[in-house]
C-alpha positions as CSV (number, residue, x, y, z in Angstrom):
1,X,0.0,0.0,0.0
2,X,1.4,3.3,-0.9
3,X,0.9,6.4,1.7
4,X,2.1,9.6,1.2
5,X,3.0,11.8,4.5
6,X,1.8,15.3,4.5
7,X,2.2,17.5,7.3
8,X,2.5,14.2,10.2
9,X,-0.6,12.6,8.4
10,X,-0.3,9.7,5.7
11,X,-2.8,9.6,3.0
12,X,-3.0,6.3,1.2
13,X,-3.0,5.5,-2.3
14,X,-6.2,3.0,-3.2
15,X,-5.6,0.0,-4.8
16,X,-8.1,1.0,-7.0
17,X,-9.3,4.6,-8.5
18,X,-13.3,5.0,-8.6
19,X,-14.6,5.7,-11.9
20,X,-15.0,9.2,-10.5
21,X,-11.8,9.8,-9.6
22,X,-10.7,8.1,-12.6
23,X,-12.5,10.6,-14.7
24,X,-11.3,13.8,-12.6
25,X,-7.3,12.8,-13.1
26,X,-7.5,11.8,-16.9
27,X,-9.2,15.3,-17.9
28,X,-6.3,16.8,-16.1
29,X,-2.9,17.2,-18.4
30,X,-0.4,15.3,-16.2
31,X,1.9,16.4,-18.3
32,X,1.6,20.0,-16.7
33,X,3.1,20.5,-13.2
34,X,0.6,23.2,-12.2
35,X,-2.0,20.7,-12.4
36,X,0.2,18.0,-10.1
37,X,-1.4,19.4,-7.1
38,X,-4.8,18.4,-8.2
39,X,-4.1,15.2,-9.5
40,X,-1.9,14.0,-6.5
41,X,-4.8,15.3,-4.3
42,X,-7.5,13.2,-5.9
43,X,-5.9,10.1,-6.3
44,X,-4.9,10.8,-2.5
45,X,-7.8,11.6,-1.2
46,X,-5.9,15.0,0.3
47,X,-6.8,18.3,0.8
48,X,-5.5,20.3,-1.9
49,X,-4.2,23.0,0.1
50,X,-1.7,20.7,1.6
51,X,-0.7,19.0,-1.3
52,X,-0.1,22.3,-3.3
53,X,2.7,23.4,-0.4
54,X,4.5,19.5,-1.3
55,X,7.8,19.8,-3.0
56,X,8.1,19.0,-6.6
57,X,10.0,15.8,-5.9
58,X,7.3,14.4,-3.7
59,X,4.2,15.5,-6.5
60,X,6.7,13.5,-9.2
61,X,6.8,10.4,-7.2
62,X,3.2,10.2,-6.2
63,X,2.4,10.6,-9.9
64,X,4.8,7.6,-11.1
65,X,2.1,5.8,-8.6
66,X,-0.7,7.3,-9.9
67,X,0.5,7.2,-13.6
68,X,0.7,3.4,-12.9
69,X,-2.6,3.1,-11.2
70,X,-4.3,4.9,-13.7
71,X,-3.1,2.2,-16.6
72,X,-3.8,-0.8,-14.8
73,X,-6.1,-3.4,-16.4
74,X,-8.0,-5.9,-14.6
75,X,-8.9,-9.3,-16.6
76,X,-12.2,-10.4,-17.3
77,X,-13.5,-14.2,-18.0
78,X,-14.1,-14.8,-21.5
79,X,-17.3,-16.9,-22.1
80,X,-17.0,-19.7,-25.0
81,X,-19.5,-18.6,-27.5
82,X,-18.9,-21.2,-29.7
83,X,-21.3,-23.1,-27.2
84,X,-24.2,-20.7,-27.7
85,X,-26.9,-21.6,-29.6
86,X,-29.6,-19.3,-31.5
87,X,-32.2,-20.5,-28.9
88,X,-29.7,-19.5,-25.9
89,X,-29.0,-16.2,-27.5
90,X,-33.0,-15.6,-27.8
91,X,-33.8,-16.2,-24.4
C-alpha cells in the first residue's frame, strides 16, 4: 500500500481509483506541473491546500504511482460462444 505523508498525516493510495476519480485525473494534463497538485490530491484523497505546499519531488513520485494506477487493467472471464446456440442467444 502506498501512503504519502503530508504535514504528520499519511494519506493512502487505493488500490483502485473509482470511476470518479478516474474521470477527474484523466481530464487533467499530467503532463503540466501546475496541475500536479490536483491530480496528487485526488488520487490521495488530500486536501488540496496541503498538497499544493509539497515539493516538486514528492508530487513527481506520487504521480509515477498514480501514472501506474491509472493504466492498470484488470482481466475479465471470457465466455466460450462457440457453445451458444440461437435458442440461448433468444432467451
Amino acid at each position: 500500500m502506498i501512503k504519502l505523508k503530508l504535514n504528520n498525516k499519511a494519506y493512502k493510495l487505493p488500490e483502485r481509483l473509482t470511476v470518479d476519480e478516474w474521470m477527474k485525473i484523466v481530464r487533467l494534463d499530467i503532463e503540466d506541473p501546475a496541475l500536479w497538485p490536483h491530480i496528487v490530491a485526488t488520487a490521495f484523497n488530500a486536501p488540496l491546500s496541503i498538497v499544493q505546499a509539497a515539493p516538486d519531488e514528492t508530487l513527481e513520485l506520487g504521480l509515477g504511482f498514480i501514472y501506474e494506477l491509472l493504466g492498470r487493467k484488470r482481466e475479465c472471464s471470457k465466455q466460450d460462444y462457440n457453445k451458444f446456440t440461437l435458442v440461448n442467444l433468444l432467451i
